[in-house]
C-alpha positions as CSV (number, residue, x, y, z in Angstrom):
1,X,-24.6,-18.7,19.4
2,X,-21.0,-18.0,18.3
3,X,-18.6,-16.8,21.1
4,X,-15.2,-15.1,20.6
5,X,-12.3,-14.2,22.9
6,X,-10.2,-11.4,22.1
7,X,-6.5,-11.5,21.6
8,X,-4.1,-9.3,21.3
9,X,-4.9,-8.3,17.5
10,X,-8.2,-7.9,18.3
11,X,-7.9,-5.8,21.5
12,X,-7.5,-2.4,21.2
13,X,-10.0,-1.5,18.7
14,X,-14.1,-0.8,18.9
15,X,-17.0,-3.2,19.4
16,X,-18.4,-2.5,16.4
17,X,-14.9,-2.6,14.1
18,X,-14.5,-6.1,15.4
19,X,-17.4,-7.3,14.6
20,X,-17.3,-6.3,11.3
21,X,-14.4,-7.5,10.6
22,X,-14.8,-11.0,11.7
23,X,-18.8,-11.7,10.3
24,X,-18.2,-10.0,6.7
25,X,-21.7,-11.2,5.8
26,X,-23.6,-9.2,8.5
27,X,-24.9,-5.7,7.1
28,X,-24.5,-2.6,9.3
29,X,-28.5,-2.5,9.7
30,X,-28.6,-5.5,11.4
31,X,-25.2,-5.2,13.8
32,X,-26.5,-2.4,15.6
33,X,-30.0,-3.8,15.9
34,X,-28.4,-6.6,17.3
35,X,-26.1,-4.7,19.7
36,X,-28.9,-2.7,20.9
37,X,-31.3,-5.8,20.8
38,X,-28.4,-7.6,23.8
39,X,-28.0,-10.1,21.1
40,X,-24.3,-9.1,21.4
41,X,-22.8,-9.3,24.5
42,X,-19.2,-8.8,26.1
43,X,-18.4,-10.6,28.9
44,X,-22.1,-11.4,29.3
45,X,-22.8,-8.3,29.7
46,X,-24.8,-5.8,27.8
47,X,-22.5,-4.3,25.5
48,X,-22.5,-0.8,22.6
49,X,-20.5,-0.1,20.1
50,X,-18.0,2.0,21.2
51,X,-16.7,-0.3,23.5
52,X,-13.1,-0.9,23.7
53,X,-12.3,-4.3,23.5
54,X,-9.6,-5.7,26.0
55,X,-7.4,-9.1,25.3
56,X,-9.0,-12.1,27.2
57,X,-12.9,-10.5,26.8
58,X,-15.2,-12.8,25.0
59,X,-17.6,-11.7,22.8
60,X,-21.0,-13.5,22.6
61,X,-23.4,-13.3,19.4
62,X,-26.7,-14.6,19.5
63,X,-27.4,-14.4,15.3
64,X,-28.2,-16.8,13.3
65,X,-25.6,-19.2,11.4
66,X,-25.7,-17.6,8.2
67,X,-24.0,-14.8,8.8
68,X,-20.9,-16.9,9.8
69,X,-18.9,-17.9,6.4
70,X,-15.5,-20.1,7.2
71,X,-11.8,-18.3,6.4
72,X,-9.7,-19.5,4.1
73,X,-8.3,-22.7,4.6
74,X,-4.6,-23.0,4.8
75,X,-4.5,-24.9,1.7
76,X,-5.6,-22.2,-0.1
77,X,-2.1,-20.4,1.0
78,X,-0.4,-23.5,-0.7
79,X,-1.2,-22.7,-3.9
80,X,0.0,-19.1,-4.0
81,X,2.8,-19.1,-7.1
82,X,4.5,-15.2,-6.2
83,X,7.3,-15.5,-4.1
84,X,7.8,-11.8,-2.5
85,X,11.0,-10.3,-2.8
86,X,11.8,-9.3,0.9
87,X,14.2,-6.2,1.3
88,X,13.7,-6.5,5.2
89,X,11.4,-8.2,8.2
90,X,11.6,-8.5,11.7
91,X,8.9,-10.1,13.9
92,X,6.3,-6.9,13.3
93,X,7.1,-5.7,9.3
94,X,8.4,-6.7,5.9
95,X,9.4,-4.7,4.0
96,X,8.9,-5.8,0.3
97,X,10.0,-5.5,-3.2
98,X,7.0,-5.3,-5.7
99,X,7.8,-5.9,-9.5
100,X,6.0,-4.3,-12.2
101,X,2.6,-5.5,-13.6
102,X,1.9,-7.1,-9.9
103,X,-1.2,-6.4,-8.2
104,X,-0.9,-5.2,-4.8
105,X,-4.7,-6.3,-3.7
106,X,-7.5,-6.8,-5.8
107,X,-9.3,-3.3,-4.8
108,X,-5.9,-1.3,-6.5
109,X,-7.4,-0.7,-9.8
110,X,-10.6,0.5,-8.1
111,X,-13.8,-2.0,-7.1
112,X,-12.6,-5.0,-5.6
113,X,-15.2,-6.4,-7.4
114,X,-14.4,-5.5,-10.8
115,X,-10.5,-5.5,-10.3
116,X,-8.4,-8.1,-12.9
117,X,-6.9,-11.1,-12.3
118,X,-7.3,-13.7,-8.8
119,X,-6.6,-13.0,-5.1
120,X,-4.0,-15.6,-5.2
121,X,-2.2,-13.6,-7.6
122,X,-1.6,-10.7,-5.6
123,X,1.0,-9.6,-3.3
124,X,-0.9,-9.4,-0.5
125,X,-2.0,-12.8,-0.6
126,X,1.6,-14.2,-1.7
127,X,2.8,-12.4,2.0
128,X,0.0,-13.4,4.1
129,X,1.4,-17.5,2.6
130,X,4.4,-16.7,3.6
131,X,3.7,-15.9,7.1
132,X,1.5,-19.1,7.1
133,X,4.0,-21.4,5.8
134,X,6.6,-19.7,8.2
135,X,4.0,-20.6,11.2
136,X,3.6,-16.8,12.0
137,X,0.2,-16.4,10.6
138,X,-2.6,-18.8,11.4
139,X,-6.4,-17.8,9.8
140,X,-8.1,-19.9,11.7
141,X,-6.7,-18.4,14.9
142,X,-7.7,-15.1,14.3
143,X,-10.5,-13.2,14.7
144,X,-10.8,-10.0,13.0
145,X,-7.2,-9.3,12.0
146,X,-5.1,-10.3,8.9
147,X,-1.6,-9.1,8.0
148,X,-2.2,-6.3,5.9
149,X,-0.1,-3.9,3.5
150,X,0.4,-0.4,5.1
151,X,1.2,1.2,1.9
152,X,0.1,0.4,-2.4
153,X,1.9,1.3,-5.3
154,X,0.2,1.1,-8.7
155,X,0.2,-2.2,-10.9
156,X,2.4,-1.1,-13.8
157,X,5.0,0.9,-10.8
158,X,7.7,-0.8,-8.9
159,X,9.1,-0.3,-5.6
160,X,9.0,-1.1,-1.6
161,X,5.7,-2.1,0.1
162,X,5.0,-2.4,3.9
163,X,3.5,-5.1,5.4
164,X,2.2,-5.5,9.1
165,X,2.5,-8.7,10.7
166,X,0.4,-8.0,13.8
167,X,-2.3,-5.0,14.6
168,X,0.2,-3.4,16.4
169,X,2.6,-2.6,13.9
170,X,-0.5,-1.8,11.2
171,X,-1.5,0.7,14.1
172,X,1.8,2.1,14.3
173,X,2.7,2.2,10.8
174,X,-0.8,3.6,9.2
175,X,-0.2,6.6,11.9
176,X,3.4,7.1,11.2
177,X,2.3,7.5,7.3
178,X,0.0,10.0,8.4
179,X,2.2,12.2,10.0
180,X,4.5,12.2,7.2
181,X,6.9,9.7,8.9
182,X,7.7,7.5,6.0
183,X,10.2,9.2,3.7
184,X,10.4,7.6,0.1
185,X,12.6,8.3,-3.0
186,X,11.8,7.2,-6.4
187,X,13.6,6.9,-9.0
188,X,12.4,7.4,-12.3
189,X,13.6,8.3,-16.0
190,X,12.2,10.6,-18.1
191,X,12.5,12.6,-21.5
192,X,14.7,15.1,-22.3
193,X,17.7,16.9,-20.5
194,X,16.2,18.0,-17.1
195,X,19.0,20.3,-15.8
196,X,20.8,19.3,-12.4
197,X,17.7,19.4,-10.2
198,X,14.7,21.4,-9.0
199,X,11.9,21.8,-7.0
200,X,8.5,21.5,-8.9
201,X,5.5,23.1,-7.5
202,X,2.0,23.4,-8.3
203,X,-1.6,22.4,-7.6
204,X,-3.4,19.0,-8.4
205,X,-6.9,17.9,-8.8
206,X,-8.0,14.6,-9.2
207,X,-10.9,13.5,-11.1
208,X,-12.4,10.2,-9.5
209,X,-14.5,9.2,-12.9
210,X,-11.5,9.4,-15.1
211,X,-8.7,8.1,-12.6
212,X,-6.6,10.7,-13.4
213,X,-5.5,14.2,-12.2
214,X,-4.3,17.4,-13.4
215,X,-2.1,19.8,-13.0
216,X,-2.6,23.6,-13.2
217,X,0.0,26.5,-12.4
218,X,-2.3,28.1,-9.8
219,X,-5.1,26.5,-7.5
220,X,-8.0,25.9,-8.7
221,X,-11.8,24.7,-7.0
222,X,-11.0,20.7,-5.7
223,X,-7.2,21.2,-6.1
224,X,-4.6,19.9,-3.7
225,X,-0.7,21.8,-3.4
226,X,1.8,19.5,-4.9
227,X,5.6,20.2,-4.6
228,X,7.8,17.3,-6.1
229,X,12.1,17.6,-5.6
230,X,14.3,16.2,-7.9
231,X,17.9,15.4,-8.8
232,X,19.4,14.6,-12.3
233,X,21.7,11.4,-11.5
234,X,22.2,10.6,-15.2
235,X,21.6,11.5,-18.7
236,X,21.1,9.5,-22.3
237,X,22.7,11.8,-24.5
238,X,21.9,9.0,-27.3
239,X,18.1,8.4,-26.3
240,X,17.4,11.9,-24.5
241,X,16.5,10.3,-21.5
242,X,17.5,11.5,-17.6
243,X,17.8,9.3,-14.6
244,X,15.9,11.2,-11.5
245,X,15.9,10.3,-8.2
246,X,12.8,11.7,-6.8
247,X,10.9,13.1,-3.6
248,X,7.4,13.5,-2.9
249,X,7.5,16.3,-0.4
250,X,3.4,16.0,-0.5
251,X,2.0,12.6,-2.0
252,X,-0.8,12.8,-4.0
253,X,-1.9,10.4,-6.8
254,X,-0.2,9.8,-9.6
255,X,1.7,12.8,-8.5
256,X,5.3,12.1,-9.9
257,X,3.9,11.1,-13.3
258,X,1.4,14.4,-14.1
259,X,4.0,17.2,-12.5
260,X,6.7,15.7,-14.4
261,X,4.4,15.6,-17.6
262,X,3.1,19.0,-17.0
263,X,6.3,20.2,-16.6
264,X,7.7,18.9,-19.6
265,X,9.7,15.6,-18.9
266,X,6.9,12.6,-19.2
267,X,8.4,9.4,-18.1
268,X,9.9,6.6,-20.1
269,X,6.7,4.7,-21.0
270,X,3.9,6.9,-19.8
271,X,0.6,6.2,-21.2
272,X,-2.0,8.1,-19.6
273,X,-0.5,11.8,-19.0
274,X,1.9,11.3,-22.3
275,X,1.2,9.2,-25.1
276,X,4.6,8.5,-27.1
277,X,4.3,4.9,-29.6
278,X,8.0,5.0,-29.9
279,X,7.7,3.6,-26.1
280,X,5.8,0.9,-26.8
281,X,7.2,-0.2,-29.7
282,X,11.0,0.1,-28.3
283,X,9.4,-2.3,-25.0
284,X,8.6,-0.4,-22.7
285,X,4.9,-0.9,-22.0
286,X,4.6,0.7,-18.1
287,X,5.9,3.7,-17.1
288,X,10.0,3.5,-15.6
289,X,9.0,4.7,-12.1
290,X,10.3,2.8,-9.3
291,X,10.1,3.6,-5.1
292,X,13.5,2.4,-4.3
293,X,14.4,3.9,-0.8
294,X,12.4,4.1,2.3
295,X,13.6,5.6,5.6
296,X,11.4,6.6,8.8
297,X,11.5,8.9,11.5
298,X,9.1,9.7,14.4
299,X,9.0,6.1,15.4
300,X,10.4,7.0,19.5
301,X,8.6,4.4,21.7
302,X,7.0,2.3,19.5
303,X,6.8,-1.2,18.3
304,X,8.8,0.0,15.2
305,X,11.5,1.8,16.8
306,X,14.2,-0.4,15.6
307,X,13.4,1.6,11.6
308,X,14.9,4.4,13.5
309,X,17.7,6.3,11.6
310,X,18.0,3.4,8.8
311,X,17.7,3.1,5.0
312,X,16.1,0.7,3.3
313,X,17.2,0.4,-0.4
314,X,15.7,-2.5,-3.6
315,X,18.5,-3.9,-5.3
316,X,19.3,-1.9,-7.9
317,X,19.1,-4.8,-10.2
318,X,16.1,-5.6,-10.3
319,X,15.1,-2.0,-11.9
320,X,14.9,-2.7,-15.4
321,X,15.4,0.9,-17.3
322,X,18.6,1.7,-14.8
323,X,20.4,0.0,-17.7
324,X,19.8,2.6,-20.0
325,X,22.0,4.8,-18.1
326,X,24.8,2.0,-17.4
327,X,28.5,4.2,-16.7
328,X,27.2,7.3,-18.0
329,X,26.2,10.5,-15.7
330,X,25.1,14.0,-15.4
């Protein structure tokens, strides 16, 4: 038998979500049998799995061993060789920098299980070591909850990540994202002379084989309403290349790179909706799209209501293709 008591992490959320959180190896066949068998208890009592867990509850399972596999070790944390860039943390988010070529977690480029490179090497794992060595994240304290990323932003893309500390502030966050809370600008360049700005519209369907999308001029069966904003903050007369600051006023995949492929400007370095070799062979082997501001409303009486009516900006810096338009403007 294996006993639990629920802290405040854990509280809050379903019998059933817990438990799978915490015994990974246990299929679903099985954690209801078991629920429904009493093998499961709360409180010593008979328990189902809606049940709303409360802090200070202890959960009993009566399974056998091999379901149980042991976390992480600490020392594991040690070996982590990313240092995150941090833009901003208090004591519920952080609010990170993530460079080019850097995988957020290893289910970003699809199955976890066929996804490239190490779990050390992503930036999830580099911030969960750095609340460890900071003594705000113990693994073996924990139940079912580990900080978490609220947010991902493609491998070869660049730009702000948020990162929950505690289940409160992954609640909190996750909901203000769906409401359309978070408020992001990118900023991006692209080819040719763009004009002074516009507002792009159009429709978007994504194709789940291919990992891409299309856009079409009118909607069409499985397609989604995109409208994408821009500005023209600079232009390359030499290379033909604009500076844009962008906004997702709906956020769909990839949706920045297709509708400003479709509509005639692919970014600096595209290679999957815009093939140009003169990219690749001048350097630039990702696209030049980076999420450089983030800003939040909606956030009244809530853990994160300190965000309020604040902008969070990367340093400018650390974009690489801002260079390109160095002194020079619209």
């Amino acid at each position: 038998m294996r006993s639990f008591t629920v802290n405040q992490n854990d509280a809050g959320q379903r019998l059933d979500k817990f438990i799978t959180k915490t015994i990974r190896g246990l299929p679903q066949s099985l954690l209801y049998k078991y629920i429904r068998t009493k093998r499961i208890k709360v409180d010593g009592k008979r328990a189902h799995e809606g049940d709303i867990l409360a802090a200070g509850s202890v959960v009993e399972m009566y399974i056998p061993d091999e379901f149980f596999s042991e976390k992480a070790a600490n020392t594991e944390y040690d070996r982590v060789k990313l240092v995150p860039q941090i833009v901003y943390e208090d004591e519920n988010i952080i609010l990170c920098d993530k460079k080019p070529g850097i995988l957020v977690h290893l289910g970003d480029e699809g199955d976890k299980n066929t996804a490239e490179g190490h779990e050390r090497e992503t930036l999830l794992f580099a911030l969960q070591a750095y609340l460890v060595k900071k003594g705000e994240y113990d693994p073996a304290a924990e139940n079912s909850f580990a900080p978490a990323l609220c947010n991902r932003i493609d491998r070869n893309t660049g730009g702000i990540v948020i990162f929950a500390k505690n289940a409160a502030a992954l609640r909190c966050m996750n909901e203000a994202i769906r409401d359309g809370n978070v408020h992001k600008k990118y900023l991006c360049a692209v080819h040719g002379k763009t004009g002074p700005g516009a507002l792009l519209t159009g429709y978007l369907r994504k194709d789940y084989k291919t990992k891409t999308v299309t856009v079409f001029p009118e909607m069409k069966p499985g397609a989604k309403e995109i409208r994408t904003k821009y500005r023209t903050m600079a232009y390359n007369r030499e290379k033909d290349l604009s500076l844009l600051e962008v906004e997702l006023l709906t956020g769909r995949t990839h949706q920045i790179r297709a509708h400003m492929a479709y509509a005639g400007f692919p970014l600096l370095g595209e290679g999957k909706y815009a093939r140009n070799k003169e990219d690749r062979k001048a350097g630039f082997s990702y696209q030049a799209l980076y999420s450089w501001k983030l800003s939040f409303t909606g956030l009244e009486d809530t853990p994160l209501d300190g965000l309020m009516d604040r902008e969070f900006a990367v340093d400018k810096q650390n974009i690489s293709f801002l260079s390109l338009f160095e002194n020079m403007k619209y």
